[in-house]
C-alpha positions as CSV (number, residue, x, y, z in Angstrom):
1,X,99.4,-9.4,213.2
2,X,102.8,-11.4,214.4
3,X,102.9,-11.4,218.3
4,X,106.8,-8.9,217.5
5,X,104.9,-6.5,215.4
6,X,102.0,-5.7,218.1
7,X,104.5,-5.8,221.1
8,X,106.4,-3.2,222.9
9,X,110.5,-3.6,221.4
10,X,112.7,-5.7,223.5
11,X,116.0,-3.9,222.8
12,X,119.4,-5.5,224.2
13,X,122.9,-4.5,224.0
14,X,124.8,-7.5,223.1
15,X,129.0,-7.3,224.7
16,X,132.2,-8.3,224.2
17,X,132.2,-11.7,226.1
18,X,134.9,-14.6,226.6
19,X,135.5,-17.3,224.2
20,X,132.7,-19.2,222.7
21,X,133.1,-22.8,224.0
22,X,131.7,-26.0,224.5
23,X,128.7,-27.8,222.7
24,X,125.7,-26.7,220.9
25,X,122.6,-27.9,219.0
26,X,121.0,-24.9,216.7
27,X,117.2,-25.5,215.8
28,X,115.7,-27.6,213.1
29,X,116.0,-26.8,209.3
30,X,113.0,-23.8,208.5
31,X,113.6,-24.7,204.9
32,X,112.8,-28.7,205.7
33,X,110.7,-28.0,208.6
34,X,108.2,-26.1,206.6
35,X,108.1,-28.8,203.5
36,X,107.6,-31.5,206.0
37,X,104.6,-30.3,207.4
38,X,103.0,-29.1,204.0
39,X,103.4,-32.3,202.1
40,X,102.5,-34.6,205.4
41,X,99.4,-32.0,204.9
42,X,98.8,-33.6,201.1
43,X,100.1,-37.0,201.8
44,X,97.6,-39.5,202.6
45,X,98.5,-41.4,205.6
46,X,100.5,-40.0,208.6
47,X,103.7,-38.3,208.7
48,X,105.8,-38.0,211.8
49,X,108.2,-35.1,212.1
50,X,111.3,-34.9,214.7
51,X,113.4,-32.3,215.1
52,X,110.5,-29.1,213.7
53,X,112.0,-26.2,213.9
54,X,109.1,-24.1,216.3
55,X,109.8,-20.5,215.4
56,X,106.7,-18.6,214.9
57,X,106.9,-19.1,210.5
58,X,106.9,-22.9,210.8
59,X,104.3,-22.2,213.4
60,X,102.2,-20.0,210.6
61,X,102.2,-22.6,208.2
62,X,100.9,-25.3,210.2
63,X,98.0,-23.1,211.5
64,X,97.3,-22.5,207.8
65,X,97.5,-26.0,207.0
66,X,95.0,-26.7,209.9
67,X,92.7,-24.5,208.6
68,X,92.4,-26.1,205.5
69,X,91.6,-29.5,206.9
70,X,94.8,-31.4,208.3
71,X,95.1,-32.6,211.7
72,X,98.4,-31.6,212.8
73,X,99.7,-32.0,216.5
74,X,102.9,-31.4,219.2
75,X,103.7,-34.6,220.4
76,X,106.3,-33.0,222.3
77,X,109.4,-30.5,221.8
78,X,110.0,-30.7,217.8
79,X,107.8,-34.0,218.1
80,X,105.1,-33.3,215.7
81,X,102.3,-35.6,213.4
82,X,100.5,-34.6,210.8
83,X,97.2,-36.2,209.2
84,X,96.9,-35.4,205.5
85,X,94.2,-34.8,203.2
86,X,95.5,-36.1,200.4
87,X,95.9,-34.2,197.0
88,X,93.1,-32.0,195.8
89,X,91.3,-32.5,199.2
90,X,92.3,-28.8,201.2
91,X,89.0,-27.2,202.6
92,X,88.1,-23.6,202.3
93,X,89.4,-22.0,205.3
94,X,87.0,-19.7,207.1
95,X,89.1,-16.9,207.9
96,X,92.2,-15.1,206.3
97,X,95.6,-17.3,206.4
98,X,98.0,-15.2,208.8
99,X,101.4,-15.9,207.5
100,X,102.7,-13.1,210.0
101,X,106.7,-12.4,208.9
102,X,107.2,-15.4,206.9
103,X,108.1,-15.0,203.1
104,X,108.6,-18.9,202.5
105,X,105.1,-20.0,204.0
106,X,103.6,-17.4,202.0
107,X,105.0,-18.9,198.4
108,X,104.6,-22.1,198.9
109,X,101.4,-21.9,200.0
110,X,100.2,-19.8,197.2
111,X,101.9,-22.8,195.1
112,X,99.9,-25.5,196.4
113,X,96.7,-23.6,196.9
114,X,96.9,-22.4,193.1
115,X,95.9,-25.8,191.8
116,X,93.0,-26.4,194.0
117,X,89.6,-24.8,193.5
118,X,89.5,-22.6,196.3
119,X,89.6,-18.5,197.5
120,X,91.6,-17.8,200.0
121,X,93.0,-14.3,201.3
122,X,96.6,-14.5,202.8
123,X,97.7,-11.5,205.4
124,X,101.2,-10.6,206.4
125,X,103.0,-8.6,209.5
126,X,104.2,-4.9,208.4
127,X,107.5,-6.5,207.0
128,X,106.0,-9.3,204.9
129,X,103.7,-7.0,203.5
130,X,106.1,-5.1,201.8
131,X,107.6,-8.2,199.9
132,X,106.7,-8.3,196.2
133,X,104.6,-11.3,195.4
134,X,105.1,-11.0,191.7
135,X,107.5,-13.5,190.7
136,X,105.3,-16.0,192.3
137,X,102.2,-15.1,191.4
138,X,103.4,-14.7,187.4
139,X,104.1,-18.2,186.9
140,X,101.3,-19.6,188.6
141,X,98.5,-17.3,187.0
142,X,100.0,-19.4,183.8
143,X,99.0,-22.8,185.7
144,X,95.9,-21.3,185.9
145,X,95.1,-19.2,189.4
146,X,94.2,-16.0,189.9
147,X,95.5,-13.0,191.8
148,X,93.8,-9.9,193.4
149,X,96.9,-8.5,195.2
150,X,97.6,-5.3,197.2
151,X,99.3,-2.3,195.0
152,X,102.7,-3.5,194.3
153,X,101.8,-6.8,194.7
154,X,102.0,-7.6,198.1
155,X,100.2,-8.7,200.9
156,X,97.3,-8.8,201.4
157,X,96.4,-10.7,198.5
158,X,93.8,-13.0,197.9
159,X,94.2,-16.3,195.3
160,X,91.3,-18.2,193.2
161,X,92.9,-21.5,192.7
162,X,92.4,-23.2,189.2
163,X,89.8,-25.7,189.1
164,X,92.0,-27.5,186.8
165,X,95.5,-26.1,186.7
166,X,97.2,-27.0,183.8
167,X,101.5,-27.6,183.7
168,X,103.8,-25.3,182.7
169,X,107.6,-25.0,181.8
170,X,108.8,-22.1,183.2
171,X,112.4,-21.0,183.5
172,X,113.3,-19.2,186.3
173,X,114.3,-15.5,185.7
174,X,115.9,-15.1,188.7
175,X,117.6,-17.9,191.1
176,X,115.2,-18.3,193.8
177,X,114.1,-21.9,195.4
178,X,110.6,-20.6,196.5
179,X,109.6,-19.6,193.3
180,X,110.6,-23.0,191.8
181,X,108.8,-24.5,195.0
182,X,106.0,-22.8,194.1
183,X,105.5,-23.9,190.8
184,X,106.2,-27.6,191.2
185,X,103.6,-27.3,194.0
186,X,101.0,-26.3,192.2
187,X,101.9,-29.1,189.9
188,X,101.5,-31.8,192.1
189,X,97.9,-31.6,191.3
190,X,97.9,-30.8,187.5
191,X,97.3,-33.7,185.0
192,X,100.6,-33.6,182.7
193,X,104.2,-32.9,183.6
194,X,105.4,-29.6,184.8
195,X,108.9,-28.5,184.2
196,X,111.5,-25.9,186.0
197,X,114.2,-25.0,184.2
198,X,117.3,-23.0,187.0
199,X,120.1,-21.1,184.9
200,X,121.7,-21.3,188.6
201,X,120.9,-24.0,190.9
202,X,118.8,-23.3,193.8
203,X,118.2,-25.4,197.5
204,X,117.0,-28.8,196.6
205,X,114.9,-29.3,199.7
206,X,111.6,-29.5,197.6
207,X,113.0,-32.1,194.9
208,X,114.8,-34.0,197.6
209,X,111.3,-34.6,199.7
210,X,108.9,-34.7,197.4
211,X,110.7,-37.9,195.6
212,X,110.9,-39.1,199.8
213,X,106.8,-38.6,199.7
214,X,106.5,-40.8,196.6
215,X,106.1,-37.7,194.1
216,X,107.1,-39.0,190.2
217,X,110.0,-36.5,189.8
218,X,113.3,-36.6,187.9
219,X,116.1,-33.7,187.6
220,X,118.7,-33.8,185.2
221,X,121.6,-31.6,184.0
222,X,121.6,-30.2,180.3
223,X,123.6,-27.2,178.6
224,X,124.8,-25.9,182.5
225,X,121.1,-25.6,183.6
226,X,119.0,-27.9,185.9
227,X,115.6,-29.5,184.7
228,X,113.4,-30.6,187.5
229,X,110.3,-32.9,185.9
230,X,107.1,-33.2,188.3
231,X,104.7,-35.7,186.4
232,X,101.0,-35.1,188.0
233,X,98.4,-35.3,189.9
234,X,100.6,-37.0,192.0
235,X,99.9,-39.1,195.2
236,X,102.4,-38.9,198.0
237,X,102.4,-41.1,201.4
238,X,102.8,-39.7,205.2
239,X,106.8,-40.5,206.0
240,X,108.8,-40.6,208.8
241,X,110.7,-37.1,208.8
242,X,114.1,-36.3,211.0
243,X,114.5,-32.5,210.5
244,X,118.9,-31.6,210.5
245,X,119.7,-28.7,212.4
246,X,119.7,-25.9,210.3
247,X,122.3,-24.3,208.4
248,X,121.7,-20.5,208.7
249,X,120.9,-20.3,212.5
250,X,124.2,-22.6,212.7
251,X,126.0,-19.6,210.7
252,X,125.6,-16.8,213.4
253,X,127.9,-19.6,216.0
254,X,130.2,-20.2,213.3
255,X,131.1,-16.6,212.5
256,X,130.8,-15.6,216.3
257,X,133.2,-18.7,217.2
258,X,135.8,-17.8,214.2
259,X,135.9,-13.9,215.5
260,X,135.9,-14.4,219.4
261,X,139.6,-14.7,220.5
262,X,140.2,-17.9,222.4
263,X,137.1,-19.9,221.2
264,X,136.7,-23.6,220.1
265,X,133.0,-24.1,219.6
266,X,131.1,-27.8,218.4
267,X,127.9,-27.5,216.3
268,X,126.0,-30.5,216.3
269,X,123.6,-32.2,213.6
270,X,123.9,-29.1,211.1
271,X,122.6,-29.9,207.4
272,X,125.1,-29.4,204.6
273,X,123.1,-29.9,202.1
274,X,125.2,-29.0,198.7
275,X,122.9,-26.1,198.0
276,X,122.4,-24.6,201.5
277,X,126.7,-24.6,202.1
278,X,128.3,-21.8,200.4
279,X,128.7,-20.4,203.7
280,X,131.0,-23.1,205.1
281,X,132.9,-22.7,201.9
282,X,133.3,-18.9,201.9
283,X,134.8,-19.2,205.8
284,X,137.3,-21.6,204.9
285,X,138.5,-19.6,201.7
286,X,139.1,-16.7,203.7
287,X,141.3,-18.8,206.5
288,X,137.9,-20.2,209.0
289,X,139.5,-23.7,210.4
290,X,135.8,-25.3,209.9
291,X,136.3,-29.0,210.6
292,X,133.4,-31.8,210.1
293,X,132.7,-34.4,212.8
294,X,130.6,-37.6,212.8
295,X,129.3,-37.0,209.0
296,X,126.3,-38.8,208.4
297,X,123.1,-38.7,206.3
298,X,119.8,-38.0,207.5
299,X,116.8,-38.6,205.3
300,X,118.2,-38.0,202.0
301,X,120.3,-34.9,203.3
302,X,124.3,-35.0,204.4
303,X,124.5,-33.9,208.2
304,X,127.6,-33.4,210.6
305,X,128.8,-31.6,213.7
306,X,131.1,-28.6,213.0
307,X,134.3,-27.9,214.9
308,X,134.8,-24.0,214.4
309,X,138.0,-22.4,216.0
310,X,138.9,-18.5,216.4
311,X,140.6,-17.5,213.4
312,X,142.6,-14.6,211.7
313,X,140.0,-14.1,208.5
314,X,141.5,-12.3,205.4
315,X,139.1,-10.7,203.1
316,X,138.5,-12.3,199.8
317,X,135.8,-11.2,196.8
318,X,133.2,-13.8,196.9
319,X,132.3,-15.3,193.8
320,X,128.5,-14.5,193.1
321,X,128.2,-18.1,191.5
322,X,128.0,-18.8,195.3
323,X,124.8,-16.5,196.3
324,X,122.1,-18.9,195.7
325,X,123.6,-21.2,198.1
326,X,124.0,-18.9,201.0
327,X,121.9,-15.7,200.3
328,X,120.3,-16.1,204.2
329,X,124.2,-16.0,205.2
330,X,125.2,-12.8,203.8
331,X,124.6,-10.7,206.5
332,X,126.4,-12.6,209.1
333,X,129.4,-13.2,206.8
334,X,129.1,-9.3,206.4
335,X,130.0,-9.7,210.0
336,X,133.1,-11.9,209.7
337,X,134.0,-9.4,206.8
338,X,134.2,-6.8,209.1
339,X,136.7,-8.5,211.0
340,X,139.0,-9.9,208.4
341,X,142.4,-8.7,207.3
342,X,141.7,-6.8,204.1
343,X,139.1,-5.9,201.8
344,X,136.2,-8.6,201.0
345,X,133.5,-7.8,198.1
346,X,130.7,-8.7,197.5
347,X,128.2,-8.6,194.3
348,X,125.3,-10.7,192.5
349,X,123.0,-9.5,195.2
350,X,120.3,-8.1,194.4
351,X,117.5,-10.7,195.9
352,X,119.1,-9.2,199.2
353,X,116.8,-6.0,198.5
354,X,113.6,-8.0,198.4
355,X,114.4,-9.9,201.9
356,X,112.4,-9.0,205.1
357,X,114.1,-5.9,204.7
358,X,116.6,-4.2,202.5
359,X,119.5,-6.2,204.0
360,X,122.3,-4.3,201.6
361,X,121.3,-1.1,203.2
362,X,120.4,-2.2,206.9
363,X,123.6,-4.0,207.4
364,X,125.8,-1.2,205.5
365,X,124.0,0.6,207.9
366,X,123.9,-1.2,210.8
367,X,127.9,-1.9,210.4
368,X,129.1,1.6,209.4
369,X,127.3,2.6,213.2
370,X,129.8,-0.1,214.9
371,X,132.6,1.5,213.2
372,X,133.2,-0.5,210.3
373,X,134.4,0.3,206.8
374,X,131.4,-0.3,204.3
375,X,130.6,0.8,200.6
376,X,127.5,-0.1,199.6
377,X,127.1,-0.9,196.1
378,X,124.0,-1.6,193.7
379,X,124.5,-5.6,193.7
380,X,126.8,-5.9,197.8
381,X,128.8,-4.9,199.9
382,X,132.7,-3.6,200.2
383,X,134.2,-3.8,203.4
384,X,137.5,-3.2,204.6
385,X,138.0,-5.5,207.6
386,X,139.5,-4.5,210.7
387,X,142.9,-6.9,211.1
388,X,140.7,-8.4,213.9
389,X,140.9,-5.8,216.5
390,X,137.6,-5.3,217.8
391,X,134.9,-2.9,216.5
392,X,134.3,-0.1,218.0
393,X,130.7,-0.6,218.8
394,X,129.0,2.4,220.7
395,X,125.9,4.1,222.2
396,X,123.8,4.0,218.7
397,X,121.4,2.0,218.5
398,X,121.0,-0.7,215.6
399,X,118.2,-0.7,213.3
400,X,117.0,-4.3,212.4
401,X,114.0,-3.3,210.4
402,X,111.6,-6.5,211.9
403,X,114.6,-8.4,210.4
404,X,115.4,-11.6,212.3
405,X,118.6,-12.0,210.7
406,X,119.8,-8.4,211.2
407,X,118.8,-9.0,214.5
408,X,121.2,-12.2,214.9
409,X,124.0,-10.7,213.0
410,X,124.6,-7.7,214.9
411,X,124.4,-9.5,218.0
412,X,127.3,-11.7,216.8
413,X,128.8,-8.1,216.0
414,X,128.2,-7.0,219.8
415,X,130.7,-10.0,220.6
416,X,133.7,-8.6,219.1
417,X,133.5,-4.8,219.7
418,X,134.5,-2.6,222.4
419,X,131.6,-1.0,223.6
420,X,129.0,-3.4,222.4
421,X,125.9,-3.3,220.1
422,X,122.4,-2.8,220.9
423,X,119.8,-3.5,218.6
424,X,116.3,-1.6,218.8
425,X,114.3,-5.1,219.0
426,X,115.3,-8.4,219.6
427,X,111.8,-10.2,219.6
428,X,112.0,-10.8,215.8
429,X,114.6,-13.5,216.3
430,X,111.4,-15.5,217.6
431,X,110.6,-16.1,213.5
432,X,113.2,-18.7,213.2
433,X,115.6,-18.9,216.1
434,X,113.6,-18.6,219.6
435,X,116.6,-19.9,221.6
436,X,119.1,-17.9,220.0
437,X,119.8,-15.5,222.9
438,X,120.1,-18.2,225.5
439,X,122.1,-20.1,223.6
440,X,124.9,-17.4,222.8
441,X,124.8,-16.4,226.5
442,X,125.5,-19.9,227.3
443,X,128.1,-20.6,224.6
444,X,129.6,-17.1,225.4
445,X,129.5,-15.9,229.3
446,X,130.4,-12.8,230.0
């Protein structure tokens, strides 16, 4: 069980503060951090990682990798090498994988493991357990594996990798990057080419690093939809890794700088990867003066240091072309909506259902308890801003549902209310952002 689950709740009433200021470094990519780990696991050779992200999911994943057989070890804060097996070499673990609250972990593991000959149980926290395994486990019983999974298809589960996976095409029935990460990971040790077709493009973080590891892969463009080629068994070699800082925990300092009166806030060495940006786009479209400082590029992916100043937001409706791109963001933007001049809609978002927790309804929730104006719809989110005057806020308490990024997005909503906003339990946050608080009482005093 994940060290939040079995603890006591650490609520906190986040408050209306003075202008967010100064200049701040958000975590390592989780996205990147957890690739670079798993294919230095099945690269032969050694792979050195700066930068790790070391929230408690990135943390899961390299105790899983460890007990299949790599050596992985801290060097020192976000200093990190890993020892691969090689391709086809994992080792039976001797105990259930604990993948505690992460989701990506969880896929992408099931995607490698799938194509090696081996059993292995994975176990979940209360929240992970109740995300549907399904659209993973589809495809890659078609390669091959096996599935025994809990009713509903969730956690616990436990996988019989193939003892000779064979490829697949398989086009993607619903935008989602760790489905198609799964799927070319189980491919990198099947003898033939497997092939993922995306109606809608997804994050490329998978494609961009496996080619960096030496992977054969090619993606092309054809009729509006993207092919991505993984010819295998493939042999990748350890790399030298520098992990960007990472887009989504740079989002809750963006929106908090753009709705804080008086702020002018730098965020240093955040990715912008094409797929990971709709956010940055969305901000500026509804007025967000978002400027980019010291561009660069950073193993294979474009990095710069945002400039975000407080701005008066107007409410736009969000194209849902742009989902795929941002659908971590969503709730914080929900945030920013709440502030806006006008009335921003949202729609295309049903994946948001199947998140660590119902994040349509929890933030509707969460929101209408502040004293914003929110219909909830089927697909997003309608919300009728308030002109920038400060929420309410009040003595209710928020319900983050284990949610990490309920969790971070209210507390961004404590900033500009009246009364402020607790939420019942900020210990989730540890998943993927474990200096989030500090940092926001730094950027922000009271």
């Amino acid at each position: 069980m994940n060290a939040h689950s079995a603890a006591l709740p650490t609520p906190r009433r986040f408050t209306p503060t003075g202008p967010l200021t100064g200049r701040i470094r958000v975590p390592g990519d989780k996205s990147i951090s957890h690739r670079a780990l798993m294919f230095g696991a099945l690269a032969e050779g050694e792979t050195r990682i700066t930068g790790l992200l070391e929230g408690e999911d990135v943390l899961a994943t390299a105790a899983a990798l460890r007990a299949m057989g790599a050596t992985i070890n801290r060097e020192g804060p976000g200093e990190w090498r890993v020892q691969g097996t090689g391709i086809g070499n994992l080792q039976q673990p001797a105990e259930p994988l604990e993948m505690g609250n992460s989701g990506t972990s969880t896929r992408l593991l099931m995607g490698i493991l799938a194509s090696h000959p081996l059993t292995v149980t994975l176990t979940g926290d209360a929240s992970l357990s109740r995300r549907p395994m399904g659209r993973v486990t589809e495809p890659l019983g078609e390669m091959g594996a096996a599935f025994a999974a809990s009713p509903g298809g969730t956690l616990p589960l436990t996988l019989h990798g193939a003892r000779a996976a064979h490829p697949i095409t398989y086009r993607l029935p619903v935008a989602s990057a760790q489905v198609k990460s799964a799927v070319l990971l189980a491919g990198l040790n099947a003898h033939g080419t497997t092939r993922v077709i995306e109606p809608v493009p997804t994050r490329d973080h998978t494609e961009r690093m496996l080619k960096g590891f030496g992977a054969d892969l090619e993606v092309e463009e054809r009729d509006g939809e993207r092919i991505i080629a993984l010819h295998g068994p493939a042999r990748l070699q350890g790399q030298v890794i520098e992990v960007p800082g990472d887009p989504s925990s740079a989002a809750f300092f963006m929106v908090a700088a753009l709705i804080v009166p008086g702020s002018e806030l730098v965020i240093e060495n955040v990715g912008l990867n094409p797929t990971r940006a709709g956010l940055l786009a969305v901000l500026r479209q509804m007025g967000g003066d978002i400027t980019e400082e010291n561009a660069r590029d950073v193993g294979g992916e474009p990095v710069a240091d945002l400039r975000v100043r407080h701005s008066a937001l107007h409410g736009i409706a969000v194209d849902p072309a742009v989902a795929a791109s941002m659908i971590d963001e969503f709730p914080v933007l929900f945030v920013a909506a709440a502030l806006a001049h006008g009335r921003t809609t949202t729609s295309g978002l049903e994946e948001l259902r199947v998140k660590e927790s119902d994040r349509l309804a929890v933030m509707a929730e969460a929101l209408r308890s502040t004293g914003a104006q929110v219909e909830e719809r089927p697909d997003g989110l309608v919300i009728d801003g308030t002109g920038g005057v400060r929420l309410p806020g009040g003595p209710a308490r928020v319900a983050t549902h284990l949610d990490h990024r309920i969790a971070m997005s209210m507390a961004v909503a404590g900033l500009a209310s009246e009364a402020g906003v607790e939420i019942d339990d900020t210990a989730p946050i540890r998943t993927s952002f474990p200096d989030f608080e500090a940092l926001l009482d730094g950027a922000a005093p009271a």
